[in-house]
C-alpha positions in Angstrom: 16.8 -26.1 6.9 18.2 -22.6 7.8 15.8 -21.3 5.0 12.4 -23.0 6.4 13.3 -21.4 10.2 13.8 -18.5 8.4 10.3 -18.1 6.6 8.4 -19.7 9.1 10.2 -17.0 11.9 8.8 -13.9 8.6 5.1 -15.8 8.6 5.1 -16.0 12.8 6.0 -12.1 12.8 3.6 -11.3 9.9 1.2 -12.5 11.7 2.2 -11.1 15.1 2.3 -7.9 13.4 -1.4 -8.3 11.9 -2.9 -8.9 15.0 -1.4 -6.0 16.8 -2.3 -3.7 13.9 -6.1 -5.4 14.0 -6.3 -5.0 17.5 -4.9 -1.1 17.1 -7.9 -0.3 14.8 -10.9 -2.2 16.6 -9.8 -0.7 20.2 -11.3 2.2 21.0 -13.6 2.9 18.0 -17.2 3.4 18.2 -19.3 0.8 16.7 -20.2 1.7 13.1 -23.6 3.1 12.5 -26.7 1.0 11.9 -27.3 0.8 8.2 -30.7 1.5 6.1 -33.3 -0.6 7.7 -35.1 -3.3 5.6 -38.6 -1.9 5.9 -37.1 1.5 4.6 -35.4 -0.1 1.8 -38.4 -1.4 0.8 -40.2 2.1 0.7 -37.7 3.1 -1.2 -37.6 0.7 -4.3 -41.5 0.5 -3.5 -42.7 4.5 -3.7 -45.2 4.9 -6.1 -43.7 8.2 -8.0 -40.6 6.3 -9.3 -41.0 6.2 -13.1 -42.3 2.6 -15.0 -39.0 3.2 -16.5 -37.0 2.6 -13.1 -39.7 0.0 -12.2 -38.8 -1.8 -15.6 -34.8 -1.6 -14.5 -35.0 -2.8 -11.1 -35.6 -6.7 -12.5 -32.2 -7.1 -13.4 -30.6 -4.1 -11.2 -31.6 -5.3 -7.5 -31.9 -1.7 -5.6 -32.9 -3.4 -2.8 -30.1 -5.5 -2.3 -28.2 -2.5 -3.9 -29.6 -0.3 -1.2 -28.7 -2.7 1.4 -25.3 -3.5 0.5 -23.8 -0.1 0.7 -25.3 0.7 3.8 -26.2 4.6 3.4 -26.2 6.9 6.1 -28.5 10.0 6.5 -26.7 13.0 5.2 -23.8 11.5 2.9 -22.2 12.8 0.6 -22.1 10.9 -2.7 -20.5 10.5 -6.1 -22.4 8.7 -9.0 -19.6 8.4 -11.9 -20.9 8.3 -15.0 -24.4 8.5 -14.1 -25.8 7.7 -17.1 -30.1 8.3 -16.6 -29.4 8.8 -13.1 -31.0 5.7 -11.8 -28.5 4.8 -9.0 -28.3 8.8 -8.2 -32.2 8.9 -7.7 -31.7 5.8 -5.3 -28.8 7.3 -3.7 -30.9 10.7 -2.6 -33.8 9.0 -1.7 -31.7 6.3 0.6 -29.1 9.7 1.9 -32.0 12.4 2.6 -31.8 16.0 2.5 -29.3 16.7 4.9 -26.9 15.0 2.3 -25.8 15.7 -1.3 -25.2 13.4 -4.1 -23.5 14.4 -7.3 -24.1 12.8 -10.3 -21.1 12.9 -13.1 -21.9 12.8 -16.8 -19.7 13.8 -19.6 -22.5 14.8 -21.8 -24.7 17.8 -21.3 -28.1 16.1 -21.7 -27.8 14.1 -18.3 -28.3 17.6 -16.3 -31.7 17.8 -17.7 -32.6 14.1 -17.2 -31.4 14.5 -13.2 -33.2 18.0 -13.2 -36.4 16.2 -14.2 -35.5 13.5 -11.2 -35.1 15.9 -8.6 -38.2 17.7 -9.9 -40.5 15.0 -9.7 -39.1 13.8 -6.1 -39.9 17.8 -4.8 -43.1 17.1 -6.6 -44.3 14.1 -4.9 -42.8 15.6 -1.7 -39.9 12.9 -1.3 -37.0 14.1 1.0 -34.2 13.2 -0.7 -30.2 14.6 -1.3 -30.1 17.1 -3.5 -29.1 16.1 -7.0 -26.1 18.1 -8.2 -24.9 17.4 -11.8 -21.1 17.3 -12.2 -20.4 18.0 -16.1 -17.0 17.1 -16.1 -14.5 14.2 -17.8 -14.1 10.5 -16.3 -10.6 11.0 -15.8 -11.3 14.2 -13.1 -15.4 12.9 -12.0 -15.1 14.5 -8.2 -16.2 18.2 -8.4 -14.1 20.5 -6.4 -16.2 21.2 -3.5 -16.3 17.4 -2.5 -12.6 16.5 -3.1 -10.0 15.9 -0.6 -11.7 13.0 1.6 -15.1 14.7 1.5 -17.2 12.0 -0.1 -18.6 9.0 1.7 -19.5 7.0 -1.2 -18.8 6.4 -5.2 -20.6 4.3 -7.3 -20.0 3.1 -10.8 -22.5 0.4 -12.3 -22.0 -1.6 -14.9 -19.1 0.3 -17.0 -15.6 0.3 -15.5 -14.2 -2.1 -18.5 -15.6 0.2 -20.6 -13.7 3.0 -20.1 -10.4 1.1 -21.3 -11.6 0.7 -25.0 -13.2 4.6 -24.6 -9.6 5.9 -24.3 -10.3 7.3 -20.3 -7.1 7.2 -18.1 -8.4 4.7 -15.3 -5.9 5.6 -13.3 -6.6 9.0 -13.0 -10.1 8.2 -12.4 -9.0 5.9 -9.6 -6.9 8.6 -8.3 -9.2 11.4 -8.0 -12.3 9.0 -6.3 -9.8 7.7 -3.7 -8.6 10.7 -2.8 -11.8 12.1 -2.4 
């Protein structure tokens, strides 16, 4: 009997103490920021300069709802980890504009030329999007220098995460080094 007073006085202050904490971080704070509208989601995944390539991907990717899930904001920064053909980077500049910047790690060399090629074709079809800035570095260390330390808004990694496991990458100083930034 002692024991159930006991536990049931730890679950009333638990909760006591959640809703003080709740109320501590809702008071006070400005409403968040509107996300991407709809209509300009739909430009996005729509434009007619994305490659057939893209076009093909976005069946079983979704960048609409993609888009409209993460909720970009004019001039963020962002991380793309392990960006692969820098799909979800492209997306990412077009949704973030140029007042933002999104970086786009790859452990192999050939992915700067691919996002080169990206960014090319956006200036080329006079999109204004992010910049595109490669970030040749290793999965364990994927936040380059200049946007460490809380200075990202966003990170993205599709579709690989339980790869890295068999691939011999240290997840946890991967997780490490995108929370902290």
């Amino acid at each position: 009997m002692q024991v159930r007073r006991l536990f049931r006085a730890d679950i009333l202050m638990a909760a006591t103490l959640c809703t003080a904490l709740i109320g501590c971080a809702t008071s006070g704070t400005a409403p968040p920021p509107p996300t991407l509208a709809n209509d300009r989601v739909a430009q996005i995944v729509a434009s007619p300069d994305r490659s057939a390539a893209d076009r093909t991907n976005d069946t079983r990717r979704h960048p609409a709802e993609l888009l409209a899930f993460i909720g970009t904001q004019p001039g963020w920064k962002a991380l793309d980890v392990s960006t692969g053909g820098g799909y979800t980077a492209e997306l990412l500049a077009r949704a973030i504009g140029p007042s933002g910047t999104v970086y786009a790690q790859s452990q192999r060399n050939t992915a700067a030329d691919v996002l080169a090629g990206r960014e090319k074709n956006m200036q080329a079809a006079g999109v204004a999007a992010a910049k595109l800035v490669f970030v040749g570095q290793r999965l364990e260390n994927p936040v380059p220098p200049e946007a460490a330390d809380g200075k990202l808004d966003l990170v993205t990694l599709m579709f690989n995460y339980h790869d890295f496991g068999s691939m011999g990458v240290d997840r946890a100083a991967l997780n490490r080094a995108v929370f902290g930034a």
